[in-house]
Chimera marker file (.cmm) of the C-alpha trace (Angstrom):
<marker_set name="trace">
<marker id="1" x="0.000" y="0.000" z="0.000" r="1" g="1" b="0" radius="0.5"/>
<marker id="2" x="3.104" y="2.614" z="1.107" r="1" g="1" b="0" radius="0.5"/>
<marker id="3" x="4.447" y="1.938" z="-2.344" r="1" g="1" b="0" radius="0.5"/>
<marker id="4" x="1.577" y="2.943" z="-4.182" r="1" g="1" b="0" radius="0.5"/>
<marker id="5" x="0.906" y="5.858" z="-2.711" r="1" g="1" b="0" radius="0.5"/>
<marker id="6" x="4.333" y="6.803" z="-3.416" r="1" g="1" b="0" radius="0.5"/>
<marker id="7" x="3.722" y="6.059" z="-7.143" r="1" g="1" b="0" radius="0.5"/>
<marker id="8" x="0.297" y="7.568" z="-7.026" r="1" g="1" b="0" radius="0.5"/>
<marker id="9" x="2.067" y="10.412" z="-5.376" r="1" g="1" b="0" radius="0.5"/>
<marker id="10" x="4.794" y="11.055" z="-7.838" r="1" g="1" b="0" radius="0.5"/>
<marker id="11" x="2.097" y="10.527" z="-10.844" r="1" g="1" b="0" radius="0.5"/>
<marker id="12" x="0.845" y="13.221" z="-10.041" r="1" g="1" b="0" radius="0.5"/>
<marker id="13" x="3.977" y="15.427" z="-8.803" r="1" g="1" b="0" radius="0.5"/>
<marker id="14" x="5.083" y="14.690" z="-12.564" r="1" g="1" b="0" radius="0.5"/>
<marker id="15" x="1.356" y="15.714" z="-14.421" r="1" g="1" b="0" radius="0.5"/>
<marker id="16" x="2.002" y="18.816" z="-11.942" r="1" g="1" b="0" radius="0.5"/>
<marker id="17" x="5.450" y="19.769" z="-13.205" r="1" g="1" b="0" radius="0.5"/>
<marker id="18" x="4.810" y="18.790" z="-16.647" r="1" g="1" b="0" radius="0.5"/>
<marker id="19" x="1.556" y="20.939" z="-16.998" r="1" g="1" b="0" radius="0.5"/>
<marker id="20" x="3.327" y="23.906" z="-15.324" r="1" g="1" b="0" radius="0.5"/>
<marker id="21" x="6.372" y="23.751" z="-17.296" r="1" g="1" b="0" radius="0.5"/>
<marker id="22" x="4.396" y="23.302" z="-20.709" r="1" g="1" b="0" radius="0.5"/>
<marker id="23" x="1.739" y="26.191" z="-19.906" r="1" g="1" b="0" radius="0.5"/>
<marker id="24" x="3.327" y="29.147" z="-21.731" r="1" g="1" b="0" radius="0.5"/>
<marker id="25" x="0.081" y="31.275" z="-19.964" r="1" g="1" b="0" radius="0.5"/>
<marker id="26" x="1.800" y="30.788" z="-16.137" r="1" g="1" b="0" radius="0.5"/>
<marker id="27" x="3.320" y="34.295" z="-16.244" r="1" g="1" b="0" radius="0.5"/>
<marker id="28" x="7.165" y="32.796" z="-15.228" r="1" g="1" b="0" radius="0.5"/>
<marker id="29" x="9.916" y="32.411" z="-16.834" r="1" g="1" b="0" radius="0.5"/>
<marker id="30" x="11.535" y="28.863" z="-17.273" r="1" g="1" b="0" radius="0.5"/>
<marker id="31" x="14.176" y="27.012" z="-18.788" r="1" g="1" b="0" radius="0.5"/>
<marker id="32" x="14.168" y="25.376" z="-22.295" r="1" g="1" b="0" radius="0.5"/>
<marker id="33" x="17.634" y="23.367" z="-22.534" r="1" g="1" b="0" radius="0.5"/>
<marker id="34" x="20.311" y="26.594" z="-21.881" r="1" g="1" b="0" radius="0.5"/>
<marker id="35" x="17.824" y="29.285" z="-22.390" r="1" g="1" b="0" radius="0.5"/>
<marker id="36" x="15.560" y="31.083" z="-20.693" r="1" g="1" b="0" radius="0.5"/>
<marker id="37" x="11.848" y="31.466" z="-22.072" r="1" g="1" b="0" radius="0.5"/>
<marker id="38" x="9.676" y="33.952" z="-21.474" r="1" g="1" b="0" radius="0.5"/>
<marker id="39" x="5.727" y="33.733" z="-20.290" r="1" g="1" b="0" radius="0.5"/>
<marker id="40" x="4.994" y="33.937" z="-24.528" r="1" g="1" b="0" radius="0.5"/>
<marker id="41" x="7.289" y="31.143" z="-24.974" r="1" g="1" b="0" radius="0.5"/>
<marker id="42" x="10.003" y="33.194" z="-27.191" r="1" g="1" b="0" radius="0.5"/>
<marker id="43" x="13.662" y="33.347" z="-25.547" r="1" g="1" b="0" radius="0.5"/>
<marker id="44" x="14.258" y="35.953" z="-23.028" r="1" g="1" b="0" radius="0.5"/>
<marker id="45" x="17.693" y="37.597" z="-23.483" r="1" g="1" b="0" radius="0.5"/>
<marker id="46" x="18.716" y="39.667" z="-20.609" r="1" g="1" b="0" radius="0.5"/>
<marker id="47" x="20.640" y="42.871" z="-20.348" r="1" g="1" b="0" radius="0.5"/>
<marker id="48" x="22.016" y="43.678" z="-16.999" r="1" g="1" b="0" radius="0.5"/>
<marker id="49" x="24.359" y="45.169" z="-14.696" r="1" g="1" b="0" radius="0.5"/>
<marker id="50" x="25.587" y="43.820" z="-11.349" r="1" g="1" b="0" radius="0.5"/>
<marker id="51" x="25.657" y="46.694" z="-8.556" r="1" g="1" b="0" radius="0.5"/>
<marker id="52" x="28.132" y="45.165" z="-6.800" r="1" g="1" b="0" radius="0.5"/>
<marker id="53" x="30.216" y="47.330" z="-3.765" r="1" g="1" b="0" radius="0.5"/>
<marker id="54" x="26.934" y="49.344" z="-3.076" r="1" g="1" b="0" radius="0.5"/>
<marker id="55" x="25.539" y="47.071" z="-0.382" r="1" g="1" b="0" radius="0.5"/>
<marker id="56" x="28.471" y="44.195" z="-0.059" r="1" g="1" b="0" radius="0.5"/>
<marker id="57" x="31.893" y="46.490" z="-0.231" r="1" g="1" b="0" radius="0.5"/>
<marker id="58" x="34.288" y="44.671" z="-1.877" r="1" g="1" b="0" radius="0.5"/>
<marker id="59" x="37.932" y="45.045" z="-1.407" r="1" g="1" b="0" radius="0.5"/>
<marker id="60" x="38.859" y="44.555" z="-4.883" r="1" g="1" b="0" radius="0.5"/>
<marker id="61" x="36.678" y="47.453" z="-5.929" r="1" g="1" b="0" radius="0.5"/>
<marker id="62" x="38.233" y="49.704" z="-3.138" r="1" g="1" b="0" radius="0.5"/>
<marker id="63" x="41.461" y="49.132" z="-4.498" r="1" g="1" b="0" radius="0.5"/>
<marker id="64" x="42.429" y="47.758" z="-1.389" r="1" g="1" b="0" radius="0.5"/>
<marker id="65" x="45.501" y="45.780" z="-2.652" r="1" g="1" b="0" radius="0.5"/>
<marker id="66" x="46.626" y="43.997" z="0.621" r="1" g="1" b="0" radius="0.5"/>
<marker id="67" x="44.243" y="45.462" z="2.788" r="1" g="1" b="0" radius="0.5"/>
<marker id="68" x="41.001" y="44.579" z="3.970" r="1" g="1" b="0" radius="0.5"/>
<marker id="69" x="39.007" y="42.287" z="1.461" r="1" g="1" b="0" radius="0.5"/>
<marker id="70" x="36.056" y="40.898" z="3.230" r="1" g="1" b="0" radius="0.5"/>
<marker id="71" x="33.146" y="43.507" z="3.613" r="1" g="1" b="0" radius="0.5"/>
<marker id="72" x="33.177" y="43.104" z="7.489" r="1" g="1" b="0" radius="0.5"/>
<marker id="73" x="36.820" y="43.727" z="7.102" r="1" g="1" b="0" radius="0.5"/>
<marker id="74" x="36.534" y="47.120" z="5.331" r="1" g="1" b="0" radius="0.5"/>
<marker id="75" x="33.386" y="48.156" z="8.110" r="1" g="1" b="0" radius="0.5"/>
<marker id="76" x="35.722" y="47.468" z="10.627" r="1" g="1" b="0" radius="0.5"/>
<marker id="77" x="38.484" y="49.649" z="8.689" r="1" g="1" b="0" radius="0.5"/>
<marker id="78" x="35.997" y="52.338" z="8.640" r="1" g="1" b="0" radius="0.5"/>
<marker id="79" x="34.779" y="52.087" z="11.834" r="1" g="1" b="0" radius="0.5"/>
<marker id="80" x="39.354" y="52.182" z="13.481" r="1" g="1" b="0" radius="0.5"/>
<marker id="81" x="39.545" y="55.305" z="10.974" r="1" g="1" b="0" radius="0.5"/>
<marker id="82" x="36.399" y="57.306" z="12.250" r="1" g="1" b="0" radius="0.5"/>
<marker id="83" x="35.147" y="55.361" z="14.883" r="1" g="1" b="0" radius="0.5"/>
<marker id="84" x="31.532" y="53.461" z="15.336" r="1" g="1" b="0" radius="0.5"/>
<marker id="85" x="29.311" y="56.348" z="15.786" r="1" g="1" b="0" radius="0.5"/>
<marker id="86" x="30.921" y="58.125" z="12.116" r="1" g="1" b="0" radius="0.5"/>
<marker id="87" x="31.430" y="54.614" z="10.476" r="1" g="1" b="0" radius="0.5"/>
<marker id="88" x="27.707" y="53.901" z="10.748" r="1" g="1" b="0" radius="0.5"/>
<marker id="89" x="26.558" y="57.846" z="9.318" r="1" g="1" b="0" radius="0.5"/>
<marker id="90" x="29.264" y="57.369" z="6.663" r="1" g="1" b="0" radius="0.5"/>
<marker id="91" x="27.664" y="53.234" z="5.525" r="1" g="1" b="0" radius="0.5"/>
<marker id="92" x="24.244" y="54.884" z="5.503" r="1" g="1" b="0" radius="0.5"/>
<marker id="93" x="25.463" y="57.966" z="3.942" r="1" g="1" b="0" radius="0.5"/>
<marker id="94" x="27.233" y="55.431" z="0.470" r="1" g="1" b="0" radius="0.5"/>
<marker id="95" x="24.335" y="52.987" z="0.797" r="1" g="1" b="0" radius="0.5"/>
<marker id="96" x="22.063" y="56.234" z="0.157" r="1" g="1" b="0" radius="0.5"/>
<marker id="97" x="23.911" y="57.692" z="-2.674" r="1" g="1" b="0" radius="0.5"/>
<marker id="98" x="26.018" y="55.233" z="-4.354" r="1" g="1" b="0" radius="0.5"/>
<marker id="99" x="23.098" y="54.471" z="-6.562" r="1" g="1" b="0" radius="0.5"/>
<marker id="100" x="20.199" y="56.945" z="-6.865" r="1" g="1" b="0" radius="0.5"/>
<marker id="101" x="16.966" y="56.848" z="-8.877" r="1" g="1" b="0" radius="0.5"/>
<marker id="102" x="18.226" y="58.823" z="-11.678" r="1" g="1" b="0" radius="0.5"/>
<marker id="103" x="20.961" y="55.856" z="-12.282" r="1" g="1" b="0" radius="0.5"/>
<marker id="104" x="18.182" y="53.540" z="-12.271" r="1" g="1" b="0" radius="0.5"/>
<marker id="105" x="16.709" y="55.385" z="-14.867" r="1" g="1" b="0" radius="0.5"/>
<marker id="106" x="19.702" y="55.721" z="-16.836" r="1" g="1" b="0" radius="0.5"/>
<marker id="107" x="20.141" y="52.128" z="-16.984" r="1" g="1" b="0" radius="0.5"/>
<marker id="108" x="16.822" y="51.427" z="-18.546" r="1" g="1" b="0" radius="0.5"/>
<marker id="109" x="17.901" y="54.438" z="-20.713" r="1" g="1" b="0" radius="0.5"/>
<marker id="110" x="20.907" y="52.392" z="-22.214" r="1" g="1" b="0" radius="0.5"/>
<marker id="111" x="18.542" y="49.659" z="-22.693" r="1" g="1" b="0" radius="0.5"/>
<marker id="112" x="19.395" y="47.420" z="-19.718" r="1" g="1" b="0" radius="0.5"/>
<marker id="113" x="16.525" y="45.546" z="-18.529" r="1" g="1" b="0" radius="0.5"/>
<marker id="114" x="17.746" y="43.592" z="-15.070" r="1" g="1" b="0" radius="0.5"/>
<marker id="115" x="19.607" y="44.522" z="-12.543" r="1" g="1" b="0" radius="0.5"/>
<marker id="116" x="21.921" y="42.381" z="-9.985" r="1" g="1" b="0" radius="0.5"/>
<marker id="117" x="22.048" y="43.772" z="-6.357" r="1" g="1" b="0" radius="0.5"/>
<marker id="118" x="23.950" y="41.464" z="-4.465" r="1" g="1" b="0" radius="0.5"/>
<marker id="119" x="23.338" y="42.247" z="-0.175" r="1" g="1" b="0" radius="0.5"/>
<marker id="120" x="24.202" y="40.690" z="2.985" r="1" g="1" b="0" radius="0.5"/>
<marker id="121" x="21.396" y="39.271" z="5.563" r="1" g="1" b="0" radius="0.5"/>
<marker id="122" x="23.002" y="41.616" z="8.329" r="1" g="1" b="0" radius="0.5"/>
<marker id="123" x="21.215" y="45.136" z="5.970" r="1" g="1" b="0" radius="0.5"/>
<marker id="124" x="18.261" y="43.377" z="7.139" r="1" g="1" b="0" radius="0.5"/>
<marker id="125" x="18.445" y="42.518" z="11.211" r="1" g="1" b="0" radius="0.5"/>
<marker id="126" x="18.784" y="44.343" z="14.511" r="1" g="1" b="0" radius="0.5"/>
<marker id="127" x="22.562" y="45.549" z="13.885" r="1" g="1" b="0" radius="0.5"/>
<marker id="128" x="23.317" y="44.353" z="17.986" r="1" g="1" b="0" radius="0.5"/>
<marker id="129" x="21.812" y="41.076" z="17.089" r="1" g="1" b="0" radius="0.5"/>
<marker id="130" x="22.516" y="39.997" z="13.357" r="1" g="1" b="0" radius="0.5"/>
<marker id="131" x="20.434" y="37.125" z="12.075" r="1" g="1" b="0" radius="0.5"/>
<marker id="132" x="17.931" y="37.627" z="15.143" r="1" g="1" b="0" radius="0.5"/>
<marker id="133" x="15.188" y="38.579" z="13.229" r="1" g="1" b="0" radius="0.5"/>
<marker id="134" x="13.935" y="41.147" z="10.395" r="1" g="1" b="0" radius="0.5"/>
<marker id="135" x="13.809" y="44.449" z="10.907" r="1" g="1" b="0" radius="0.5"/>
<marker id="136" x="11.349" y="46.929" z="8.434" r="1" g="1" b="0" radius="0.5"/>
<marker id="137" x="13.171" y="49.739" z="6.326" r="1" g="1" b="0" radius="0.5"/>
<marker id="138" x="12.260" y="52.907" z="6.449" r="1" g="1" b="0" radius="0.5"/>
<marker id="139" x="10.123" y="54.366" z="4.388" r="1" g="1" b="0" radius="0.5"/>
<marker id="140" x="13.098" y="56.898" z="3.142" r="1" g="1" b="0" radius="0.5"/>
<marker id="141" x="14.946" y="53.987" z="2.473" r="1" g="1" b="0" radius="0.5"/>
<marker id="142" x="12.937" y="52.127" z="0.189" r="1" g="1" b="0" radius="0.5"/>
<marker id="143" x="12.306" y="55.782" z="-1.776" r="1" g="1" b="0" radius="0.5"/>
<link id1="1" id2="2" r="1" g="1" b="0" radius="0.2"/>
<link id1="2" id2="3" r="1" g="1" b="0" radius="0.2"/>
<link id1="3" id2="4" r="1" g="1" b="0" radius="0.2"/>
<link id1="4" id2="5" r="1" g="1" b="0" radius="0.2"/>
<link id1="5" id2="6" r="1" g="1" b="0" radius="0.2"/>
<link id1="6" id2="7" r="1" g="1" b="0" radius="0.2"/>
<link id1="7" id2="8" r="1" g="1" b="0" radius="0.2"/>
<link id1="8" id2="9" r="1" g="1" b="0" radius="0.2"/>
<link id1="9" id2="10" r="1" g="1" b="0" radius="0.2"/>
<link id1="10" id2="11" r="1" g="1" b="0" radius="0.2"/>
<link id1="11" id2="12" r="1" g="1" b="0" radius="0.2"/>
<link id1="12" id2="13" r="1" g="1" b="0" radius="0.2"/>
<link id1="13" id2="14" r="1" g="1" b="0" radius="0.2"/>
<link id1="14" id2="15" r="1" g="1" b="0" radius="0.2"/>
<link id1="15" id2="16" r="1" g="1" b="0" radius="0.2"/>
<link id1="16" id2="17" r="1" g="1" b="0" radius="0.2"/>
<link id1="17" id2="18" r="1" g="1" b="0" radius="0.2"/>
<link id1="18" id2="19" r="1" g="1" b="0" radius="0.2"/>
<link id1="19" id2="20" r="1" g="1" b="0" radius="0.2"/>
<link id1="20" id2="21" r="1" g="1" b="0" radius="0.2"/>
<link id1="21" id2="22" r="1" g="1" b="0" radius="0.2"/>
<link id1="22" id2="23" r="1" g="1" b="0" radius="0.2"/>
<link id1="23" id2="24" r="1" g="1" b="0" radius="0.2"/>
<link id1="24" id2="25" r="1" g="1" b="0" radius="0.2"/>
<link id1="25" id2="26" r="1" g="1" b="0" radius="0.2"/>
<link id1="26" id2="27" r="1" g="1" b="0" radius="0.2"/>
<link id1="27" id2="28" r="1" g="1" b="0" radius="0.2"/>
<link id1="28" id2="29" r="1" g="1" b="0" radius="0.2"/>
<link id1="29" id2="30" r="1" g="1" b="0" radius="0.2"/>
<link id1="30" id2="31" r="1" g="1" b="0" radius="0.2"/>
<link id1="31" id2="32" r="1" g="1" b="0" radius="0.2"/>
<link id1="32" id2="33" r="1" g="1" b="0" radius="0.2"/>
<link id1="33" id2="34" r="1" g="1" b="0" radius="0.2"/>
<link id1="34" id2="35" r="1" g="1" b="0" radius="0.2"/>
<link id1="35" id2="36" r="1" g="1" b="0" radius="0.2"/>
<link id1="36" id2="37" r="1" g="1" b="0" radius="0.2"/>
<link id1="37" id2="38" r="1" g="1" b="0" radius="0.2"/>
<link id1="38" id2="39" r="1" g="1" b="0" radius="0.2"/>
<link id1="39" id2="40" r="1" g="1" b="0" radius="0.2"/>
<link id1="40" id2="41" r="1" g="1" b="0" radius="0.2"/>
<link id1="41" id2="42" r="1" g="1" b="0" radius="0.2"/>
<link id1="42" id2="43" r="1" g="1" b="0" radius="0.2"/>
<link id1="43" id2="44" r="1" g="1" b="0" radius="0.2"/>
<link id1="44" id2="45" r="1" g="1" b="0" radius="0.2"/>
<link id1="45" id2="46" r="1" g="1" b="0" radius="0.2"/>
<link id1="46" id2="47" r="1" g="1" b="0" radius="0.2"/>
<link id1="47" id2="48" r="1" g="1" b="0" radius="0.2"/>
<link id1="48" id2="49" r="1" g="1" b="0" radius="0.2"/>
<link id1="49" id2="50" r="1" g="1" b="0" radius="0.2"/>
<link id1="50" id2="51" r="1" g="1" b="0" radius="0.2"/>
<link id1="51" id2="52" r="1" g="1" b="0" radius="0.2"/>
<link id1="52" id2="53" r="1" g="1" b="0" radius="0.2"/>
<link id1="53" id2="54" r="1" g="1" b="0" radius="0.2"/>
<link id1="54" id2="55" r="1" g="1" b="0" radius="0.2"/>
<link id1="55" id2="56" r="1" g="1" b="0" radius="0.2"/>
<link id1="56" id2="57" r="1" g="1" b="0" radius="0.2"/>
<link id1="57" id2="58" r="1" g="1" b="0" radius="0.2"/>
<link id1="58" id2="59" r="1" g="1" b="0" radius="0.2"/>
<link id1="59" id2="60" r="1" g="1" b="0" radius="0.2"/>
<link id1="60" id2="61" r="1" g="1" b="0" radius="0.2"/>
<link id1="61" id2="62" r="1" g="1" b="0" radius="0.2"/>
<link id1="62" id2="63" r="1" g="1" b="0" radius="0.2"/>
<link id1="63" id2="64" r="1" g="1" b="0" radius="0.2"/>
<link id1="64" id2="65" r="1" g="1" b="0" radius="0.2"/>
<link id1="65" id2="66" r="1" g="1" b="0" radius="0.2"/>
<link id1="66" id2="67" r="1" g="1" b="0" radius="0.2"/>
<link id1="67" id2="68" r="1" g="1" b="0" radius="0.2"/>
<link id1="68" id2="69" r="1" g="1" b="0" radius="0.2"/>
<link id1="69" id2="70" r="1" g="1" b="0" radius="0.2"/>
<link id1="70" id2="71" r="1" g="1" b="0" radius="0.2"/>
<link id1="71" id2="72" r="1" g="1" b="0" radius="0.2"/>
<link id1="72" id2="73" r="1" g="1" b="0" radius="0.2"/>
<link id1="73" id2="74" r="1" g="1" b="0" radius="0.2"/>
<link id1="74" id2="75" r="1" g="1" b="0" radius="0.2"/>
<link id1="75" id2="76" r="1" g="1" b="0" radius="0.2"/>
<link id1="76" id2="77" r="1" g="1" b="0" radius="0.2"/>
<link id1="77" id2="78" r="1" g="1" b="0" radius="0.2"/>
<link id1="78" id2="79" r="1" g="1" b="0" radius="0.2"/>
<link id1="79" id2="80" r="1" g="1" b="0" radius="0.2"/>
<link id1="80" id2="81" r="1" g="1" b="0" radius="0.2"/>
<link id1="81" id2="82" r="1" g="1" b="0" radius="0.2"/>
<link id1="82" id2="83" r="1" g="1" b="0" radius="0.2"/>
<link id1="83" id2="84" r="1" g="1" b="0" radius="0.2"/>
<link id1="84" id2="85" r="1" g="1" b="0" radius="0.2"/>
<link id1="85" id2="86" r="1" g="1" b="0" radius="0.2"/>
<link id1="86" id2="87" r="1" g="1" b="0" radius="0.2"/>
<link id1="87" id2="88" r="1" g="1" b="0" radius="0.2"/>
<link id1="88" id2="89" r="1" g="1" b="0" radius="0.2"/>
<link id1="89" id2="90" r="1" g="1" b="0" radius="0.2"/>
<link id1="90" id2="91" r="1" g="1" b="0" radius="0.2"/>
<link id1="91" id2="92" r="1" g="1" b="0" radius="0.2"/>
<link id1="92" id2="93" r="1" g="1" b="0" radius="0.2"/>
<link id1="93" id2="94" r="1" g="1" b="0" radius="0.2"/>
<link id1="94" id2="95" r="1" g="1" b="0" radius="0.2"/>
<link id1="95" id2="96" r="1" g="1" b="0" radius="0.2"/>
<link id1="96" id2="97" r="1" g="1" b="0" radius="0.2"/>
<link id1="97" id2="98" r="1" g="1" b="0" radius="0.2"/>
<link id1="98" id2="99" r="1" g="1" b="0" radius="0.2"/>
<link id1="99" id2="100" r="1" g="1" b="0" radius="0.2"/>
<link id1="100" id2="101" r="1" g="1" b="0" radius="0.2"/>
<link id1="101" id2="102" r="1" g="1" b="0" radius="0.2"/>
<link id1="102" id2="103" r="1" g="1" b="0" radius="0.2"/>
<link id1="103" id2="104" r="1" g="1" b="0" radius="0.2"/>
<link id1="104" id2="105" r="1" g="1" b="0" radius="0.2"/>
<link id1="105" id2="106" r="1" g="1" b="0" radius="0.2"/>
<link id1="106" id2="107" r="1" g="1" b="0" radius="0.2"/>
<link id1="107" id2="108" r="1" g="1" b="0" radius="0.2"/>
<link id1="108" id2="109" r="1" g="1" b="0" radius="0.2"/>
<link id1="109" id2="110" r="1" g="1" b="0" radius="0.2"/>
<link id1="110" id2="111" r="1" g="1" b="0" radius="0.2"/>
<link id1="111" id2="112" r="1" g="1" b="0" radius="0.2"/>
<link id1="112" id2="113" r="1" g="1" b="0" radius="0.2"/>
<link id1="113" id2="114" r="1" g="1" b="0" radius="0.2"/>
<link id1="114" id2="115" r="1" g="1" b="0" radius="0.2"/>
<link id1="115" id2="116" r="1" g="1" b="0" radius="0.2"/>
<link id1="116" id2="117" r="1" g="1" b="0" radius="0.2"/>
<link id1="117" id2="118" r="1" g="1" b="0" radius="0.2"/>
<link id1="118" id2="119" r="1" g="1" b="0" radius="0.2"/>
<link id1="119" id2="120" r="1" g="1" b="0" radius="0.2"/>
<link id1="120" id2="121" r="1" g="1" b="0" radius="0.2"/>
<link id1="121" id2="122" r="1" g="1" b="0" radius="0.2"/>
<link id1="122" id2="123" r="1" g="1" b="0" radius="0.2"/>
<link id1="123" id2="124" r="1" g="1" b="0" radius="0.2"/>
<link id1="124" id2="125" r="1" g="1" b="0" radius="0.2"/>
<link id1="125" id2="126" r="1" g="1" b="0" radius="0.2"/>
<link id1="126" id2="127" r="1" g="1" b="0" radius="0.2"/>
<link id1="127" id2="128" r="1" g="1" b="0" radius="0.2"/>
<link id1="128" id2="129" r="1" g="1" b="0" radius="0.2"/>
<link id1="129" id2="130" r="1" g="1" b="0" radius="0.2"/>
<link id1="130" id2="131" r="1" g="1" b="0" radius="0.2"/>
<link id1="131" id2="132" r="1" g="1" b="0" radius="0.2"/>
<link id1="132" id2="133" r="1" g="1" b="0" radius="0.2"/>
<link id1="133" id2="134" r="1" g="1" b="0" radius="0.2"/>
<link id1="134" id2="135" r="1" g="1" b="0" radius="0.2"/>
<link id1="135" id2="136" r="1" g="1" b="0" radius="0.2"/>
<link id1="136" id2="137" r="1" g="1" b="0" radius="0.2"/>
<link id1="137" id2="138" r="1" g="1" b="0" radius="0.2"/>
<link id1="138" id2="139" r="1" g="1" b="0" radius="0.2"/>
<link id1="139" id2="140" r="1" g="1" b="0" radius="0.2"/>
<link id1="140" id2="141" r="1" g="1" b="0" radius="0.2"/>
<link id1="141" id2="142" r="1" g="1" b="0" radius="0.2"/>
<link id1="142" id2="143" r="1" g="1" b="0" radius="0.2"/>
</marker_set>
């Protein structure tokens, strides 16, 4: 009896996946071999950019050649130079205005039509407590 529920069970896992891979009307994209396919079933090519060293700095991009590498590395760089209570007003200050609306804009300008924004959990907890649990942004955050 286990067995064919299992088999009953994966019947109809399959007829699910099948029927939602094959309905071009489901509104997602999926794969088709190594391409992507739109909800009208013609291939999807992408043109992005990856925003990376706004929310995750990266030493590389700081030019930090054997410095700091790691993003908590560089915070805690930041935070020996100026100390905690000027390290945090200078992060919000770059996470503010590294990238404003207008570059958005300017990006679907040039004709890009994704964007990459890599981030670390920690932009999203109690910053005494990371990983504790979710904090809201403010509302001139999300702006």
């Amino acid at each position: 009896m286990r067995s064919l529920a299992a088999g009953v069970a994966l019947l109809v896992l399959c007829a699910a996946c099948g029927s939602s891979l094959s309905d071009r009307g489901s509104g997602y994209v999926l794969t088709r071999g190594r391409e992507l396919v739109g909800p009208d079933g013609a291939v999807l090519r992408l043109r992005g950019i990856n925003l990376g060293n706004w929310l995750v700095p990266e030493g590389y991009m700081w030019r930090f050649e054997k410095g700091p590498q790691s993003p908590r590395q560089i915070q805690e760089l930041v935070a020996d130079l100026v100390g905690p209570d000027e390290a945090r007003a200078f992060w919000t200050s770059w996470r503010d205005a590294y990238v404003a609306r207008e570059d958005i804009r300017y990006l679907k300008k040039a004709g890009l039509d994704s964007v990459r924004v890599p981030f670390n959990y920690r932009l999203l907890t109690p910053e005494d407590r990371p990983g504790s649990g979710w904090t809201r942004a403010s509302p001139s955050s999300t702006a």
